[in-house]
FIKE-940875 format. One record per residue (C-alpha): residue in one letter; x, y, z. Coordinates in steps of 0.5 Angstrom, whole numbers, padded with zeros to 4 digits, always signed. Example, Ala and Ser with C-alpha at 12.3 -4.5 7.8 and 13.67 -1.06 7.14 Angstrom:
A+0025-0009+0016S+0027-0002+0014
//
This chain:
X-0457+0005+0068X-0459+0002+0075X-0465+0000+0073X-0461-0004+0067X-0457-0007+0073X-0463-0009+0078X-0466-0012+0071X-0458-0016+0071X-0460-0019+0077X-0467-0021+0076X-0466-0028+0072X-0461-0030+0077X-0466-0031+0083X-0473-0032+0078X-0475-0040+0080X-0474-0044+0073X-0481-0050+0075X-0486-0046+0072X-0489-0044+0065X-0491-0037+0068X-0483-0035+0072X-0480-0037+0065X-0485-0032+0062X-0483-0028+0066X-0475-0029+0065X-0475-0028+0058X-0480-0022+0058X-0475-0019+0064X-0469-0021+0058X-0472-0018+0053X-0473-0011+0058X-0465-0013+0059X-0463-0012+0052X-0467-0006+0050X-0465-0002+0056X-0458-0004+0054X-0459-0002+0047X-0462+0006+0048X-0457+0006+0054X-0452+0006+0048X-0455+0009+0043X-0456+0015+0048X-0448+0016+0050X-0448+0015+0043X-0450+0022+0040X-0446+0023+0033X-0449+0030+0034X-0446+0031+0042X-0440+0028+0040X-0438+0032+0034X-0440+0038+0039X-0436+0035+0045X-0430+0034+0039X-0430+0042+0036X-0430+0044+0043X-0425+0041+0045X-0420+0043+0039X-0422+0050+0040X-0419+0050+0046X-0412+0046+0043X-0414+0039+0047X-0413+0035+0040X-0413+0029+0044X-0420+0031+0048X-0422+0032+0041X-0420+0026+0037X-0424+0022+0043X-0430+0025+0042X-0430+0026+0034X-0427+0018+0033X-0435+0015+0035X-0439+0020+0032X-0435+0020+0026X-0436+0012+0026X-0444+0013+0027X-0443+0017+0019X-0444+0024+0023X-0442+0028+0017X-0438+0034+0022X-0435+0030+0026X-0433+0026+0020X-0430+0032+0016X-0427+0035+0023X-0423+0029+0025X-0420+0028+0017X-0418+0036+0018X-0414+0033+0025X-0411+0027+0022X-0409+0031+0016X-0406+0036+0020X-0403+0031+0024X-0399+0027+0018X-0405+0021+0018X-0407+0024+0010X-0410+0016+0008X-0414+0017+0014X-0417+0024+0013X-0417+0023+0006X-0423+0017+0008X-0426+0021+0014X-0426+0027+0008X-0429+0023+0003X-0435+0019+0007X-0437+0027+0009X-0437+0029+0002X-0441+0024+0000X-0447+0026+0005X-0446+0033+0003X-0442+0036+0007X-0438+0043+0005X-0432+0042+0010X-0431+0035+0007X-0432+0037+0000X-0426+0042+0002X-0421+0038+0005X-0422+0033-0001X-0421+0038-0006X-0416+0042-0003X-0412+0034-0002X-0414+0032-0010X-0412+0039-0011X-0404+0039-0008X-0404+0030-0009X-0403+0030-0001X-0404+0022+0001X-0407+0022-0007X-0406+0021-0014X-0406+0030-0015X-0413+0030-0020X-0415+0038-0021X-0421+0035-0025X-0425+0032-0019X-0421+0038-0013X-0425+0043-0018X-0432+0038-0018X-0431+0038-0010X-0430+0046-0010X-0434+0047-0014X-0440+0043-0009X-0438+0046-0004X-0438+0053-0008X-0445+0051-0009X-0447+0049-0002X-0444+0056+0001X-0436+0056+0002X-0434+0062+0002X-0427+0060+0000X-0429+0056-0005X-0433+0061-0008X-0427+0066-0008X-0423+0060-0011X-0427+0059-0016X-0429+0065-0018X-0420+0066-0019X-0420+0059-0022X-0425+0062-0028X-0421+0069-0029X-0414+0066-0029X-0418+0060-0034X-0415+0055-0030X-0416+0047-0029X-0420+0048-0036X-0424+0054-0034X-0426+0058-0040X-0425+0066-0037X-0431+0068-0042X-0437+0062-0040X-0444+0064-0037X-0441+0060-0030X-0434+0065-0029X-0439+0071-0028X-0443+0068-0024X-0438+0065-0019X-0434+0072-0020X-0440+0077-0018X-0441+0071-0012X-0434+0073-0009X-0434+0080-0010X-0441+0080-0006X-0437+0077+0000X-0432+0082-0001X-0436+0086+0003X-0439+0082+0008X-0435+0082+0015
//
């Protein structure tokens, strides 16, 4: 960042006259721009923000935590996108995490598929559609999630959201959930 700021000077006192100094000036505005363009890029570490964000929430710093998640978020970082929709949600912004939710689902984020299937599911900031929560539960099953896997897997034995209690899947999920049963 100093050499950004000694670079900020140069221009000022470069001589005009001559075909080299102007050279020279603009090779040195050029270097200007390029050191101004990585120094933002480097505060701007989408990964480093959602961190930042998650450890500040964890230890009950909501505002700390939005701080840091708002421009990772706004960088199209999944997490930082997911989490900050978890914390607006919880905070009573339903339309904003429903966004956040839905740009982090997009990219295949398993919180951002769970927080925009729970919302769908309930019809919290919404039009209530079980068919799309189930969709989204179901990638999110797909993906791993544990809950959803779990959900699903009831989804399928009570015949629920138009699930057939016999299809080939219902086993599959139910089989999935008891194995993580027993996990700790």
């Amino acid at each position: 960042m100093v050499t950004c700021a000694l670079l900020l000077t140069l221009p000022v006192w470069l001589p005009r006259p001559h075909a080299a100094l102007a050279a020279a000036r603009l090779v040195v505005r050029t270097a200007l721009a390029l050191c101004i363009a990585f120094s933002a890029a480097a505060q701007l570490n989408p990964a480093e923000g959602h961190r930042q964000g998650l450890e500040a929430y964890q230890r009950g710093d909501v505002v700390a935590a939005m701080r840091a998640l708002r421009p990772a978020a706004e960088a199209g970082h999944a997490p930082a996108q997911a989490l900050l929709g978890f914390i607006l949600e919880r905070s009573g912004d339903v339309d904003e995490a429903l966004k956040l939710y839905a740009r982090a689902a997009v990219q295949d984020d398993v919180e951002g598929h769970v927080g925009l299937a729970q919302m769908l599911l309930v019809g919290t900031g919404v039009a209530k559609d079980e068919k799309r929560a189930l969709q989204h539960f179901s990638k999110a099953a797909e993906l791993g999630h544990a809950g959803s896997i779990v959900w699903l897997a009831e989804a399928y034995r009570k015949g629920r959201y138009g699930l057939a209690t016999g299809a080939p899947e219902a086993a599959k999920w139910q089989q999935r959930a008891a194995a993580l049963k027993g996990k700790p």
